[in-house]
N, C-alpha and C positions, 0 to 999 in steps of 0.2 A: 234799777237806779244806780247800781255798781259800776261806775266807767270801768275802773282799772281789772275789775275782774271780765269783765267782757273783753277789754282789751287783751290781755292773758289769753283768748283764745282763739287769737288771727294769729295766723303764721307770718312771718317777717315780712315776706314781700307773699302783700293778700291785697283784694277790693272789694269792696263795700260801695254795694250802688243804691242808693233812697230815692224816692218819689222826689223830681224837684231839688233834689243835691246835685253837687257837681259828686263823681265817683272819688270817693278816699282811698290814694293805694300807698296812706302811711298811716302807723297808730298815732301819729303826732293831728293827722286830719281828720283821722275818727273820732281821738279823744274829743276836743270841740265841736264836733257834731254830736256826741253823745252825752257834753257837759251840756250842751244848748238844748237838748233835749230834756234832759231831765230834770232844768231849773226850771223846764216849761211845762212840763207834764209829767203825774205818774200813772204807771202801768200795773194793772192785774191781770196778767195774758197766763191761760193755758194755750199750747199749742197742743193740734192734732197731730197726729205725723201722718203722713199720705203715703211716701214711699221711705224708705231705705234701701239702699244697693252700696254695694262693696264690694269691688275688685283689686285685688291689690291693695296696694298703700292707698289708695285713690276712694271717696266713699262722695255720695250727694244723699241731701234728707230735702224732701217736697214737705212743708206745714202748711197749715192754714190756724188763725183763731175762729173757736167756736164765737156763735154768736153770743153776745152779752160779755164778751173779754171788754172791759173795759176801760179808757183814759181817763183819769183826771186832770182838766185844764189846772194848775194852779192858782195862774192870776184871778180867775173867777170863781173856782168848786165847780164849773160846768162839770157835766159827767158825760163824755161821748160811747158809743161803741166804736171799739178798736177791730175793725176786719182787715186782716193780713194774709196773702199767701206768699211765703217763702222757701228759697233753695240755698242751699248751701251745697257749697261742694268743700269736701273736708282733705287732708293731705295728711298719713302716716310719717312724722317728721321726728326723726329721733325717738321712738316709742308711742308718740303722745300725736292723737287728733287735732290738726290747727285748719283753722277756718283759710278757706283758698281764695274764694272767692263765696263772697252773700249780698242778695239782692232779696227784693221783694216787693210787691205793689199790690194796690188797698181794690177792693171791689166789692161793693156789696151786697152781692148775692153767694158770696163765696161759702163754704159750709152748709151748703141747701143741697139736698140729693133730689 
């Protein structure tokens, strides 16, 4: 529920694609997508990690949430399961990992072998 610490780790010119959003390729469009998010909801997510690779300055990480990660609606206390699989691709930018590009989209059967 930290906008600015999330924000803190996209790199300047990054995108950020959601289910149902237009794609954000500024922190000015992320910050409001992720203020509207988290007046609407909170999150208890572990993510799994699927893969990591790294070559060079250049790295992607595959996630998923196990099952029972879960949302809280605010306006109601509903309590959803939250399933995500996620990619990031990360970028070696002056010493320090910054998010390049992150997308992700919901399924749920995802964390089932």
């Amino acid at each position: 529920g930290d906008t600015q610490t999330i924000l803190s780790l996209f790199a300047p010119e990054s995108y950020s694609q959601w289910n149902e959003k237009p794609t954000a390729d500024s922190n000015e469009k992320r910050r409001q997508q992720y203020d509207d998010l988290f007046k609407n909801e909170k999150f208890e997510t572990e993510f799994a990690y699927d893969s990591v690779s790294v070559s060079g300055n250049m790295a992607y990480v595959r996630t998923h949430h196990h099952r029972g990660a879960t949302v809280t609606r605010i306006s109601d206390g509903a309590t959803l399961i939250d399933l995500n699989r996620e990619v990031f691709v990360l970028e070696k930018q002056q010493g320090q990992w910054k998010i390049v590009v992150y997308t992700f989209n919901t399924n749920p059967i995802q964390g089932v072998s």
